[in-house]
N, CA, C and O atoms as a GROMACS GRO file, in nm:
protein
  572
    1UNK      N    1  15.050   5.448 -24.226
    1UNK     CA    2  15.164   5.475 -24.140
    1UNK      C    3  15.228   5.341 -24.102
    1UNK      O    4  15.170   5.246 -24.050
    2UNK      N    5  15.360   5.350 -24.137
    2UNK     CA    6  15.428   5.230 -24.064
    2UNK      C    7  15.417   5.176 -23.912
    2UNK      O    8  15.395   5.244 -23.812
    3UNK      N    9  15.438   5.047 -23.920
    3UNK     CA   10  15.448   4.998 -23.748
    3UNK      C   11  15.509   5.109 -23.664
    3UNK      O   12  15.448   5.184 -23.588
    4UNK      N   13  15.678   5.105 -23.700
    4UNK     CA   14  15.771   5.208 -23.634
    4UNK      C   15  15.768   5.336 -23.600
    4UNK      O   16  15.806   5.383 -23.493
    5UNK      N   17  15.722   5.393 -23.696
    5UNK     CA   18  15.656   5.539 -23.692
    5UNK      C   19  15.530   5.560 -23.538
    5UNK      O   20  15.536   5.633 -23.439
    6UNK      N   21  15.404   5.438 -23.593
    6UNK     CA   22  15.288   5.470 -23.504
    6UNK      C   23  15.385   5.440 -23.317
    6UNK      O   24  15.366   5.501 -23.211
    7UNK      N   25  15.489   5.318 -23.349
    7UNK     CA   26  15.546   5.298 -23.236
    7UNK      C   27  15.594   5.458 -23.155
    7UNK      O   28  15.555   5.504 -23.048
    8UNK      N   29  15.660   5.498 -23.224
    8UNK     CA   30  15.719   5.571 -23.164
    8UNK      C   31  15.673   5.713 -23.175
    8UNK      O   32  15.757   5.791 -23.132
    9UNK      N   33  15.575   5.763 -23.216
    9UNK     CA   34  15.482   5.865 -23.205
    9UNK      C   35  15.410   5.828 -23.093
    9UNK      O   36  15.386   5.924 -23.019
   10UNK      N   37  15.362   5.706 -23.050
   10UNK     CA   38  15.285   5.676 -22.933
   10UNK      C   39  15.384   5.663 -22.772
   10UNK      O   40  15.346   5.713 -22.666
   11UNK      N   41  15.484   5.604 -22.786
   11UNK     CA   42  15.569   5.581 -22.680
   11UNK      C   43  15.663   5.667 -22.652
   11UNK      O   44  15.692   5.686 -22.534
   12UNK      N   45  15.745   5.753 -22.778
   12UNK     CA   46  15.856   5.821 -22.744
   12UNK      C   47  15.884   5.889 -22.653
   12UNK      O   48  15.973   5.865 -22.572
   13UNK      N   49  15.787   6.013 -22.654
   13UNK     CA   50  15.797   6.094 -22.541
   13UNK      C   51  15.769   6.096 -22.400
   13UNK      O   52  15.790   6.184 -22.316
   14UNK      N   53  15.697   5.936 -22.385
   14UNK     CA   54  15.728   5.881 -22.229
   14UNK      C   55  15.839   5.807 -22.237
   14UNK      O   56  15.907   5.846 -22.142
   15UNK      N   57  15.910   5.704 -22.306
   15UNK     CA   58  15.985   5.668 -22.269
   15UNK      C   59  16.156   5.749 -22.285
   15UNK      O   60  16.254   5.692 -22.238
   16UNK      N   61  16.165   5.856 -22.340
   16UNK     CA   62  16.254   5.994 -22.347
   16UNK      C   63  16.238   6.063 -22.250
   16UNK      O   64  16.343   6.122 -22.223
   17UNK      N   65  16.152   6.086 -22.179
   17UNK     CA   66  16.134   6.140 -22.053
   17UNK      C   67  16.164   6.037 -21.922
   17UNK      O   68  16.216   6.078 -21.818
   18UNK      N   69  16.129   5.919 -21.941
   18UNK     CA   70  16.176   5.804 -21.832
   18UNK      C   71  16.350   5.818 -21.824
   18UNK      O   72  16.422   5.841 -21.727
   19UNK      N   73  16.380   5.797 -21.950
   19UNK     CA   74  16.544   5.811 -21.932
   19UNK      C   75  16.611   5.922 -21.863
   19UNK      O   76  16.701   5.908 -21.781
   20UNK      N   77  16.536   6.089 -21.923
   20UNK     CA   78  16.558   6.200 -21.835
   20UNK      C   79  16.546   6.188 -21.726
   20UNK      O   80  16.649   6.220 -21.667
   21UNK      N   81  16.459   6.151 -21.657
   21UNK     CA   82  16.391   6.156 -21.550
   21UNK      C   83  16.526   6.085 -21.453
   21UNK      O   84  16.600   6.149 -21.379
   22UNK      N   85  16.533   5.911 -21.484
   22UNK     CA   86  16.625   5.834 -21.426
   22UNK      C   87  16.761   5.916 -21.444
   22UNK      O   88  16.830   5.908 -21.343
   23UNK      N   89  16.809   5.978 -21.529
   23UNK     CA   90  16.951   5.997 -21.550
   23UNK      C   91  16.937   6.121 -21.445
   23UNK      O   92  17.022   6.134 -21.357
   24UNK      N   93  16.852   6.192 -21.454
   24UNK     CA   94  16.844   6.320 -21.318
   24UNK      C   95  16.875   6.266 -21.193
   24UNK      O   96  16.968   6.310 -21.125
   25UNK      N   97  16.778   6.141 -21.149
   25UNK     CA   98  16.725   6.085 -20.988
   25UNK      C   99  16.902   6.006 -21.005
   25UNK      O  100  16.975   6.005 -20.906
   26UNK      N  101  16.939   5.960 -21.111
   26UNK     CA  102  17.109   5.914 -21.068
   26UNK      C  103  17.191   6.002 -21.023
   26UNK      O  104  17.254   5.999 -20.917
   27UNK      N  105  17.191   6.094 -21.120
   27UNK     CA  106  17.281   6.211 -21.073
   27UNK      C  107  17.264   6.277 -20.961
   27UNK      O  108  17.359   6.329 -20.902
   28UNK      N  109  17.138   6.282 -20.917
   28UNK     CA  110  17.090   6.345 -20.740
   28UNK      C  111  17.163   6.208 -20.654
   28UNK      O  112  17.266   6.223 -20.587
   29UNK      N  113  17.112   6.114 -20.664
   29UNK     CA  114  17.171   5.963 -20.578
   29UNK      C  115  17.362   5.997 -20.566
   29UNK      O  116  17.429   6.003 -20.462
   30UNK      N  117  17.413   6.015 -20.725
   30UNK     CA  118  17.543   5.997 -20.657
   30UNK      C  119  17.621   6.136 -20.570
   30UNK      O  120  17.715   6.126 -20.491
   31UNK      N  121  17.548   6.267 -20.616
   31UNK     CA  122  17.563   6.360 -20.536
   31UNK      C  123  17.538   6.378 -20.377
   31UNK      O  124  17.615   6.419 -20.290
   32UNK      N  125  17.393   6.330 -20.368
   32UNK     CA  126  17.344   6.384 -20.272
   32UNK      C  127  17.342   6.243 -20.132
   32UNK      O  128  17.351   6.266 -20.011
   33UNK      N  129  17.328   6.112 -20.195
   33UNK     CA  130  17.341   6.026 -20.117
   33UNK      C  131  17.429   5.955 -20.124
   33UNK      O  132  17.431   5.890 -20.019
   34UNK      N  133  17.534   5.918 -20.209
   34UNK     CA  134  17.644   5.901 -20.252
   34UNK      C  135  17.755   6.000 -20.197
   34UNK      O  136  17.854   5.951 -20.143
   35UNK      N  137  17.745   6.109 -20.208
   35UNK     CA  138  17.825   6.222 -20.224
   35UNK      C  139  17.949   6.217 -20.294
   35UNK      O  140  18.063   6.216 -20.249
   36UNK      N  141  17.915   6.214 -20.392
   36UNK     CA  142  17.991   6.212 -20.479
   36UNK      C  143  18.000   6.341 -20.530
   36UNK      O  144  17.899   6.384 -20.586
   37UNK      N  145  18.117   6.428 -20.522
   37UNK     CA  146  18.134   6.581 -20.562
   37UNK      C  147  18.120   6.604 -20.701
   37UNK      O  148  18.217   6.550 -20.754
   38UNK      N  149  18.051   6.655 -20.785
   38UNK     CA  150  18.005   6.704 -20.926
   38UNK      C  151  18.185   6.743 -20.959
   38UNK      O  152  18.244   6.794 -20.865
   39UNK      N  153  18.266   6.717 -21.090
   39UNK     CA  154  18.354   6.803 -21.111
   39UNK      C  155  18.261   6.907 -21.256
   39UNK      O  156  18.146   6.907 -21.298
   40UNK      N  157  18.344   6.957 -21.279
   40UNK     CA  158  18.268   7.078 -21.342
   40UNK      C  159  18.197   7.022 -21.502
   40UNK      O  160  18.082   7.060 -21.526
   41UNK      N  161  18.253   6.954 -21.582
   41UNK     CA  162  18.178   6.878 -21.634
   41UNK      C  163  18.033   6.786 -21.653
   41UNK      O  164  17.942   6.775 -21.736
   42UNK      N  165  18.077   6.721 -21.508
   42UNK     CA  166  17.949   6.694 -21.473
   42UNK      C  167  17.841   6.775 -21.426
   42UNK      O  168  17.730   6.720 -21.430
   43UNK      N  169  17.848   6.907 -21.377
   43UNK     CA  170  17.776   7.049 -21.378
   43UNK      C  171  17.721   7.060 -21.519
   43UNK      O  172  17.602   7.090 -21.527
   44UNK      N  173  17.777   7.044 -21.614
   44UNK     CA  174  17.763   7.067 -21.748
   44UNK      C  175  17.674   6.984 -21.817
   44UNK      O  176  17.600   7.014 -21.910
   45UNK      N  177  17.689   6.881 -21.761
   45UNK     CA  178  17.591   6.771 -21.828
   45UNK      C  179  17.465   6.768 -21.749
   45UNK      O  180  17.358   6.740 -21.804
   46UNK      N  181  17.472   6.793 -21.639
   46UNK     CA  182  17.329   6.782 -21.563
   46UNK      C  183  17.271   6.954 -21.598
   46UNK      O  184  17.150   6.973 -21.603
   47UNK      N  185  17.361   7.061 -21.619
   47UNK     CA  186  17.268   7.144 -21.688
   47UNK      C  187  17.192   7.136 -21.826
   47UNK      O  188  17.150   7.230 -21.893
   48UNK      N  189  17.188   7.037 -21.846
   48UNK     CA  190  17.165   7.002 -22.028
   48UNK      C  191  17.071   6.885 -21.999
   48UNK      O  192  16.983   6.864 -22.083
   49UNK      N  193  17.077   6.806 -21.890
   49UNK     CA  194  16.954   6.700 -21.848
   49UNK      C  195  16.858   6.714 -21.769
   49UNK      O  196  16.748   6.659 -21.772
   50UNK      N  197  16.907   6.805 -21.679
   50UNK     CA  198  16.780   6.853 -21.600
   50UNK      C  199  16.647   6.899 -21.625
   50UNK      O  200  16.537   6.872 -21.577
   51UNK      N  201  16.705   7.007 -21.748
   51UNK     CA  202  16.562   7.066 -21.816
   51UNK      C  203  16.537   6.932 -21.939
   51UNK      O  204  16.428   6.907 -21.990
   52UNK      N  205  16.596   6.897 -21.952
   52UNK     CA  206  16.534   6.770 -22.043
   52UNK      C  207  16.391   6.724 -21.987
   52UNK      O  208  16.282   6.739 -22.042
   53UNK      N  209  16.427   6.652 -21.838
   53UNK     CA  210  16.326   6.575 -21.764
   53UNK      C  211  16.209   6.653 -21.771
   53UNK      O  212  16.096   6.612 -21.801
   54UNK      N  213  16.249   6.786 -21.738
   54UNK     CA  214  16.097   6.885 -21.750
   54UNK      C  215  16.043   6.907 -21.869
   54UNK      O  216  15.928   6.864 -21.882
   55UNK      N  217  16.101   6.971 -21.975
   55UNK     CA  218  16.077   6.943 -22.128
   55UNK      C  219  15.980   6.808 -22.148
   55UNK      O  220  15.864   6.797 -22.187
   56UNK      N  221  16.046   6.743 -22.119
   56UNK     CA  222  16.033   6.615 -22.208
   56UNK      C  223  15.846   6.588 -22.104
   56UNK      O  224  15.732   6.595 -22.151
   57UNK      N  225  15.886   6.563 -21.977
   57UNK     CA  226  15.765   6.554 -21.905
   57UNK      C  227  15.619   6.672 -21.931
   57UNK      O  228  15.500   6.663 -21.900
   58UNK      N  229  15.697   6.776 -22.000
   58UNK     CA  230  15.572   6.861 -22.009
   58UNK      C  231  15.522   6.836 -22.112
   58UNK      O  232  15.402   6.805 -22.120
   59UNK      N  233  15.611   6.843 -22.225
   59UNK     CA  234  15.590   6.741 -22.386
   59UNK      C  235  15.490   6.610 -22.352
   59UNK      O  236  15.375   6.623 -22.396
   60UNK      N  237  15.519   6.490 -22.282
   60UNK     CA  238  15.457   6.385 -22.261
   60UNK      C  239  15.303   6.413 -22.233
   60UNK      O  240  15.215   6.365 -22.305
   61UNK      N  241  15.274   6.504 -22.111
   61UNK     CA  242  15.158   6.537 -22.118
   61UNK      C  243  15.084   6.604 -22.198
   61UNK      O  244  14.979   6.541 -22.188
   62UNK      N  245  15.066   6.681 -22.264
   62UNK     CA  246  15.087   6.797 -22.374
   62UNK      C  247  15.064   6.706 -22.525
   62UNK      O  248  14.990   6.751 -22.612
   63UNK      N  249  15.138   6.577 -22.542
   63UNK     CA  250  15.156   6.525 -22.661
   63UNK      C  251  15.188   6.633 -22.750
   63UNK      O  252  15.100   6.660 -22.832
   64UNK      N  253  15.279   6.692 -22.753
   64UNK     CA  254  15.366   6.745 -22.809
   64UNK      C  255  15.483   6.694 -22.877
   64UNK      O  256  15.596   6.688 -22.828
   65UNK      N  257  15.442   6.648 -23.020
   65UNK     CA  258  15.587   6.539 -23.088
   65UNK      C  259  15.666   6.607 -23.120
   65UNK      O  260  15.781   6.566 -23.126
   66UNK      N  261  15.620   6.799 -23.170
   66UNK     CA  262  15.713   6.855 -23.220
   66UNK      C  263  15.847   6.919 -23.104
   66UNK      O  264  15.927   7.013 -23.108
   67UNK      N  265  15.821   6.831 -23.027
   67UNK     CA  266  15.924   6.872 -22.894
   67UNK      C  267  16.075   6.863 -22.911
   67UNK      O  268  16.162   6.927 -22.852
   68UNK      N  269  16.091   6.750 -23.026
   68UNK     CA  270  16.196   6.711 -23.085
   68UNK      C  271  16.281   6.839 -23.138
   68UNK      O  272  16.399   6.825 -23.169
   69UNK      N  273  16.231   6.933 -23.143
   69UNK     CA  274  16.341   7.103 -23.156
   69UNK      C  275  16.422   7.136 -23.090
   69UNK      O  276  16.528   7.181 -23.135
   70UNK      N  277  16.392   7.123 -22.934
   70UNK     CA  278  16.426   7.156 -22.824
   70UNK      C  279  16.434   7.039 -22.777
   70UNK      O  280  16.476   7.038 -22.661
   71UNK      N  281  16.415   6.959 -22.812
   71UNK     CA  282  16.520   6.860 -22.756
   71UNK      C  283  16.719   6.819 -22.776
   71UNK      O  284  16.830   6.817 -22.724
   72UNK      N  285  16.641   6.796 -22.889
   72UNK     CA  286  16.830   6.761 -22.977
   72UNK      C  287  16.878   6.819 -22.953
   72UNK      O  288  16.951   6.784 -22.860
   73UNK      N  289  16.896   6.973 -23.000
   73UNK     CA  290  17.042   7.040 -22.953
   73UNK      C  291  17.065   7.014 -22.803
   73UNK      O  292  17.172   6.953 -22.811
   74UNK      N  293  17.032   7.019 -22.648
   74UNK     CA  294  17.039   6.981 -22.583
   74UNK      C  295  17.110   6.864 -22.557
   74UNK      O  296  17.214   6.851 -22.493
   75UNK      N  297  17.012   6.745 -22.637
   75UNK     CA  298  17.064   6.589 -22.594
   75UNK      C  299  17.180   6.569 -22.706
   75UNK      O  300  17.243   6.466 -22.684
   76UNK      N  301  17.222   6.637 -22.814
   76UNK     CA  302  17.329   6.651 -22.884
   76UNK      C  303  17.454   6.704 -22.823
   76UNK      O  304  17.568   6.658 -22.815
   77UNK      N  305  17.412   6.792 -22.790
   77UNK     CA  306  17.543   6.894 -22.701
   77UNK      C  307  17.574   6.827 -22.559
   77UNK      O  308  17.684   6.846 -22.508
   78UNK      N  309  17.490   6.758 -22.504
   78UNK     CA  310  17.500   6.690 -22.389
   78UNK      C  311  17.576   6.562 -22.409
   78UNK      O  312  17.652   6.515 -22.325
   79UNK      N  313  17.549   6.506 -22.533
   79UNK     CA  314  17.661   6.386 -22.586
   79UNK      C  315  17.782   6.390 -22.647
   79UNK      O  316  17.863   6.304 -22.681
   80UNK      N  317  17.775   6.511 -22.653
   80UNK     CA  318  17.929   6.536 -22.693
   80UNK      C  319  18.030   6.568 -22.557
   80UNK      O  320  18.151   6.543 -22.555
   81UNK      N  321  17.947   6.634 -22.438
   81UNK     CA  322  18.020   6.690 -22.320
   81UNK      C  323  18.080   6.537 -22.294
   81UNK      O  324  18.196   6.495 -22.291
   82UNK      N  325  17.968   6.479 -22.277
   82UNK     CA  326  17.971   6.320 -22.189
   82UNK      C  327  18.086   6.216 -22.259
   82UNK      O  328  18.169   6.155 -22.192
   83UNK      N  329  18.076   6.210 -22.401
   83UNK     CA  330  18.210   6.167 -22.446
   83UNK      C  331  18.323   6.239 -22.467
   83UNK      O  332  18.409   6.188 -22.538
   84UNK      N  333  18.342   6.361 -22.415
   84UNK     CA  334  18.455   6.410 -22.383
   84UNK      C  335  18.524   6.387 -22.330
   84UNK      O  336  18.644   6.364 -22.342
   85UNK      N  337  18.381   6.393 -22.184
   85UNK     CA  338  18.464   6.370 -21.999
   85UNK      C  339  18.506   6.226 -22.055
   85UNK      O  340  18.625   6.198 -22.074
   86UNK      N  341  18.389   6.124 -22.083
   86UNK     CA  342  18.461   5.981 -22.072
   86UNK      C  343  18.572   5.964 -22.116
   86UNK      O  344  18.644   5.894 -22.045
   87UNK      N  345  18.636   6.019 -22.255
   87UNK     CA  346  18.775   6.025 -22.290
   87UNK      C  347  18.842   6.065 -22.199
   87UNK      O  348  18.945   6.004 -22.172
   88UNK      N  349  18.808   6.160 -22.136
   88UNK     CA  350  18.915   6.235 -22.022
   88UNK      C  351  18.970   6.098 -21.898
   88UNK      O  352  19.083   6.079 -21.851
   89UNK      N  353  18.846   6.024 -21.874
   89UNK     CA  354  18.836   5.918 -21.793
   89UNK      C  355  18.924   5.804 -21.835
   89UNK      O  356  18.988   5.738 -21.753
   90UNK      N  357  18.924   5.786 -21.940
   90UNK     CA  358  18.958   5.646 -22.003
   90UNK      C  359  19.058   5.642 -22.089
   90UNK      O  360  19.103   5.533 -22.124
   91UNK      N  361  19.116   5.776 -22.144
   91UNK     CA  362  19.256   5.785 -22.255
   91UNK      C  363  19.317   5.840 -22.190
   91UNK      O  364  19.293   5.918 -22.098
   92UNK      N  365  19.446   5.784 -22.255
   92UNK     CA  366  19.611   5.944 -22.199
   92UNK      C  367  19.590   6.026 -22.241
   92UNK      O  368  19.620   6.124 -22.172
   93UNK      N  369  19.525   6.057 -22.384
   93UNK     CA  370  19.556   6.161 -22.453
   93UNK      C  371  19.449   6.275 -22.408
   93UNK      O  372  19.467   6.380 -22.471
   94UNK      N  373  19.362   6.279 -22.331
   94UNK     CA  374  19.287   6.345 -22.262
   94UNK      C  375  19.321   6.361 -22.124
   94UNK      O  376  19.287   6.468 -22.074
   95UNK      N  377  19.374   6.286 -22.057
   95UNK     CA  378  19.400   6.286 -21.876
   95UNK      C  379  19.441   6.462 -21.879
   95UNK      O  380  19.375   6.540 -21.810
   96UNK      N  381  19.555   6.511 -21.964
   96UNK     CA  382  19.619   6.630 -21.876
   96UNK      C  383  19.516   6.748 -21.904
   96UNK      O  384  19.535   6.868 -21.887
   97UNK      N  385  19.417   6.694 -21.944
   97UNK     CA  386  19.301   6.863 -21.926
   97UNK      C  387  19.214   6.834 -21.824
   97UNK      O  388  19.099   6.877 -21.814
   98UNK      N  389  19.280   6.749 -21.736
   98UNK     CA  390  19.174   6.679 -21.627
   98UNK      C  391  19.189   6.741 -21.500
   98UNK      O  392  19.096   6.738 -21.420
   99UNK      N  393  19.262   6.780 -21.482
   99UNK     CA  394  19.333   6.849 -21.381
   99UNK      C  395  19.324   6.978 -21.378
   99UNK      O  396  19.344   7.029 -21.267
  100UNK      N  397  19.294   7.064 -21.483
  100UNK     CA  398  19.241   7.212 -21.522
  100UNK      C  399  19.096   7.172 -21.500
  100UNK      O  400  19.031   7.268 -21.540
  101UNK      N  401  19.035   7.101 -21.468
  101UNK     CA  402  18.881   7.130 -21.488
  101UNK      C  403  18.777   7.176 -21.352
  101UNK      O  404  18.654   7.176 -21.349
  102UNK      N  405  18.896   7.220 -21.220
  102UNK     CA  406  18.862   7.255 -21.080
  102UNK      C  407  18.853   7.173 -20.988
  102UNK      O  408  18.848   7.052 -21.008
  103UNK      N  409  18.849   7.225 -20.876
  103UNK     CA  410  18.901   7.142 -20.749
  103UNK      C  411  18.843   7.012 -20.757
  103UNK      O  412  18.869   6.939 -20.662
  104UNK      N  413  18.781   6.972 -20.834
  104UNK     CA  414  18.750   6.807 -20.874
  104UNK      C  415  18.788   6.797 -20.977
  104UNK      O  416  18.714   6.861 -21.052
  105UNK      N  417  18.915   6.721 -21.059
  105UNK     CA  418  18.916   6.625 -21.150
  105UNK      C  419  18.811   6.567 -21.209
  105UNK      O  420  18.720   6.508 -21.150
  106UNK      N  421  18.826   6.587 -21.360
  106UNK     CA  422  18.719   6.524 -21.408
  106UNK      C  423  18.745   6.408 -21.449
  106UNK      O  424  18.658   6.352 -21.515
  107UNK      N  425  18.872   6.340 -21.425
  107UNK     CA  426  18.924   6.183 -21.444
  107UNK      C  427  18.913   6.109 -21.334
  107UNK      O  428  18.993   6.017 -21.323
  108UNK      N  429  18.805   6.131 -21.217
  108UNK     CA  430  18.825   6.074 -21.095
  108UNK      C  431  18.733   5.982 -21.170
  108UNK      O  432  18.683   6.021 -21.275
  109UNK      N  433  18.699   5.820 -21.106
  109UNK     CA  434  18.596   5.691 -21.168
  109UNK      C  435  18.548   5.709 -20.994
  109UNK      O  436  18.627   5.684 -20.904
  110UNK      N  437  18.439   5.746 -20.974
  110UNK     CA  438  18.317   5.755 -20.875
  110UNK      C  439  18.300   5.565 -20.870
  110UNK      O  440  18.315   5.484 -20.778
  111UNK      N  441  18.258   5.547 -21.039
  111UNK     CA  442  18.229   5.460 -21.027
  111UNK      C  443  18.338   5.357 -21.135
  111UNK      O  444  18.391   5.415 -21.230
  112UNK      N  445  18.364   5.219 -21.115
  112UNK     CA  446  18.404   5.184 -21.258
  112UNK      C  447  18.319   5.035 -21.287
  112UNK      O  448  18.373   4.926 -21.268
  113UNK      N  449  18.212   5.045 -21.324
  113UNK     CA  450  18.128   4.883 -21.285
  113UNK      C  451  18.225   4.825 -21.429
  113UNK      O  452  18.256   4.900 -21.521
  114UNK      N  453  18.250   4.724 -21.424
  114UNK     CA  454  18.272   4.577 -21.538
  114UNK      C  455  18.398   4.711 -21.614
  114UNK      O  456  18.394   4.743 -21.732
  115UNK      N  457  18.469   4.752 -21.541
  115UNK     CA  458  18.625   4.797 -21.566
  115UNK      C  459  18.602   4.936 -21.662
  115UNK      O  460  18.698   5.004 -21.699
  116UNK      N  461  18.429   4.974 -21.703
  116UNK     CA  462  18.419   5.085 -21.825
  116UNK      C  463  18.359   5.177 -21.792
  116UNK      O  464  18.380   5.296 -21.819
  117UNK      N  465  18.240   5.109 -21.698
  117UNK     CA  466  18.145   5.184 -21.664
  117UNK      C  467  18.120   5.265 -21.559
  117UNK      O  468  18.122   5.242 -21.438
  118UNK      N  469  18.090   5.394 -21.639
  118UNK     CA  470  18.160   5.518 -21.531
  118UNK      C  471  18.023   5.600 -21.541
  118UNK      O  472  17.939   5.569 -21.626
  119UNK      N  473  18.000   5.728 -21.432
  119UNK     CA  474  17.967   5.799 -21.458
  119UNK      C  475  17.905   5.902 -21.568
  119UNK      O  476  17.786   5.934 -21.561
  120UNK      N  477  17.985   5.949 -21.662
  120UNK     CA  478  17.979   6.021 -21.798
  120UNK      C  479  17.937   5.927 -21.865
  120UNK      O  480  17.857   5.960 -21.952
  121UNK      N  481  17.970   5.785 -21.853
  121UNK     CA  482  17.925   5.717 -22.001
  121UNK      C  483  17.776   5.655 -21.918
  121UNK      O  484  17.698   5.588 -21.987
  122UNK      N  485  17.746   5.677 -21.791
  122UNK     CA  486  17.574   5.666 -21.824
  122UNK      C  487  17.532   5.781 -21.842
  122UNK      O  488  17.410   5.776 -21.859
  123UNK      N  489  17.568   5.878 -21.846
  123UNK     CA  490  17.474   6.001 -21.867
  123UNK      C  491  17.484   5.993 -22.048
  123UNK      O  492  17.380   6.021 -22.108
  124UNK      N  493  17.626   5.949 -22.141
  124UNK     CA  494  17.621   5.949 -22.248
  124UNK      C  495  17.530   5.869 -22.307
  124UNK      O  496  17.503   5.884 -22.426
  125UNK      N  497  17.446   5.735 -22.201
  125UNK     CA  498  17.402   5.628 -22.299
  125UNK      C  499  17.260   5.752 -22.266
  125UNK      O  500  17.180   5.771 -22.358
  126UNK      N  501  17.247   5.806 -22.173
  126UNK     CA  502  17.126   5.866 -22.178
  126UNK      C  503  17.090   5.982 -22.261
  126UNK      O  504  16.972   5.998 -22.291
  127UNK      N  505  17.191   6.078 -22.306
  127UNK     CA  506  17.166   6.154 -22.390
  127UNK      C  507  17.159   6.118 -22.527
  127UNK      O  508  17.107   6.185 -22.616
  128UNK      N  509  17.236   5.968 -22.541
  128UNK     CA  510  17.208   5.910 -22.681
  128UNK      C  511  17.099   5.870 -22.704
  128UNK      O  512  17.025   5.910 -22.794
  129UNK      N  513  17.077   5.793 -22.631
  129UNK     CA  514  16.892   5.745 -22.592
  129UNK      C  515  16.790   5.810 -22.652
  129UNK      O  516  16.712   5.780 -22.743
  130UNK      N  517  16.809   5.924 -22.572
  130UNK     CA  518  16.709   6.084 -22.601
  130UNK      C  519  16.730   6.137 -22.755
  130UNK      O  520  16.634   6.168 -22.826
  131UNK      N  521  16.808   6.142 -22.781
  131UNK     CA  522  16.873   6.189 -22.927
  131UNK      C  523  16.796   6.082 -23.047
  131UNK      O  524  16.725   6.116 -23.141
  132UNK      N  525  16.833   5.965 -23.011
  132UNK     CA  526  16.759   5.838 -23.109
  132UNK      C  527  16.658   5.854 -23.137
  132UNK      O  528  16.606   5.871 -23.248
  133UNK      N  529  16.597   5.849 -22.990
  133UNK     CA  530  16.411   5.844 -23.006
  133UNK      C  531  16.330   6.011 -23.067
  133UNK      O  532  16.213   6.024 -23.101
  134UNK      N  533  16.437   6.117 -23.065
  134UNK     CA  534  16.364   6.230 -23.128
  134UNK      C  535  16.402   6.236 -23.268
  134UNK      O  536  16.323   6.272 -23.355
  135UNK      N  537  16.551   6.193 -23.298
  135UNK     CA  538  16.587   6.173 -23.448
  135UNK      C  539  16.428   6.078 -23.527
  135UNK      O  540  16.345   6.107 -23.614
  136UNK      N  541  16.454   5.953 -23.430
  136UNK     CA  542  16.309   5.898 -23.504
  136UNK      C  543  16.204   5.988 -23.489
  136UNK      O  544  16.154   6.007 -23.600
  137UNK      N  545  16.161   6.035 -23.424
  137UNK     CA  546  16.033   6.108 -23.373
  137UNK      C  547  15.992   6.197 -23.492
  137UNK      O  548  15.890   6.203 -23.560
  138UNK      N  549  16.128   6.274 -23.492
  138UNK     CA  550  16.143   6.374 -23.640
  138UNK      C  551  16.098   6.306 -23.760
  138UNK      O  552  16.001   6.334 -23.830
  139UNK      N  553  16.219   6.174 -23.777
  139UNK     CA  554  16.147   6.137 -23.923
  139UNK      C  555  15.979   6.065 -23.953
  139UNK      O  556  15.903   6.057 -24.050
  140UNK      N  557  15.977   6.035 -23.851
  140UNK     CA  558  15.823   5.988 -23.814
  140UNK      C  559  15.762   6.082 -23.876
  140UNK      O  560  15.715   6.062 -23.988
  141UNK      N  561  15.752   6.229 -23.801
  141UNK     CA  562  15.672   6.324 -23.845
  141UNK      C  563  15.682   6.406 -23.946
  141UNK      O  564  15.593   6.488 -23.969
  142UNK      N  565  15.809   6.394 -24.030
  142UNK     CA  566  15.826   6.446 -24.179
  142UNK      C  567  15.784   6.354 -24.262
  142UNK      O  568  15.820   6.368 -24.379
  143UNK      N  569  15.708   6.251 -24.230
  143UNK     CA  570  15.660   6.174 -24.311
  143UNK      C  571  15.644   6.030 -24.362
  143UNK      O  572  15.574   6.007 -24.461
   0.00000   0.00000   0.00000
């Protein structure tokens, strides 16, 4: 077995679950102590990360590699929401469906750190994250 493979058969599914985990405890921080109002998008993406953290945490204990099933579509579909909203955030050509998306805008910047960094695009680096390490995980275990 390769280095990469044993790497990430041994680490993945804690460190795929660390990212869940953090991208959850962010999204509670900017809601709940932040208060930062969810627009409906972001509803969308934390329904698609939430059960990740649990997944992924029950997987970790469990050593369960074939978790990678039920993972992806999730952290797939969750990266596509997340670069949606961010387009919505960051292009013209997305702003006017921003305003249909309910009494919160989903073009509001909560946050904008170093002029990019928003909201949606950390939940996107996190569902990409998750996606990487099970894509590898997969080919790991096909062989």
């Amino acid at each position: 077995m390769t280095n990469w493979k044993r790497i990430i058969q041994e680490n993945g599914l804690h460190l795929s679950w660390a990212v869940a985990l953090v991208a959850m405890l962010g999204s509670l921080f900017f809601s709940e102590i932040m208060q930062f109002a969810p627009c409906k998008l972001c509803w969308y993406q934390r329904i698609l990360m939430y059960p990740l953290a649990i997944i992924l945490g029950i997987a970790a204990v469990r050593k369960d590699t074939k978790i990678y099933l039920y993972v992806l579509p999730l952290s797939i579909w969750g990266a596509c929401i997340s670069t949606y909203h961010y387009l919505m955030q960051k292009t013209a050509l997305f702003k006017e469906a921003a305003a249909a998306c309910g009494p919160i805008p989903c073009d509001v910047d909560y946050i904008n750190w170093l002029g990019f960094i928003t909201i949606p695009l950390l939940a996107l680096i996190a569902f990409v994250l998750i996606t990487v390490i099970h894509l590898l995980m997969w080919r790991a275990d096909r062989g």
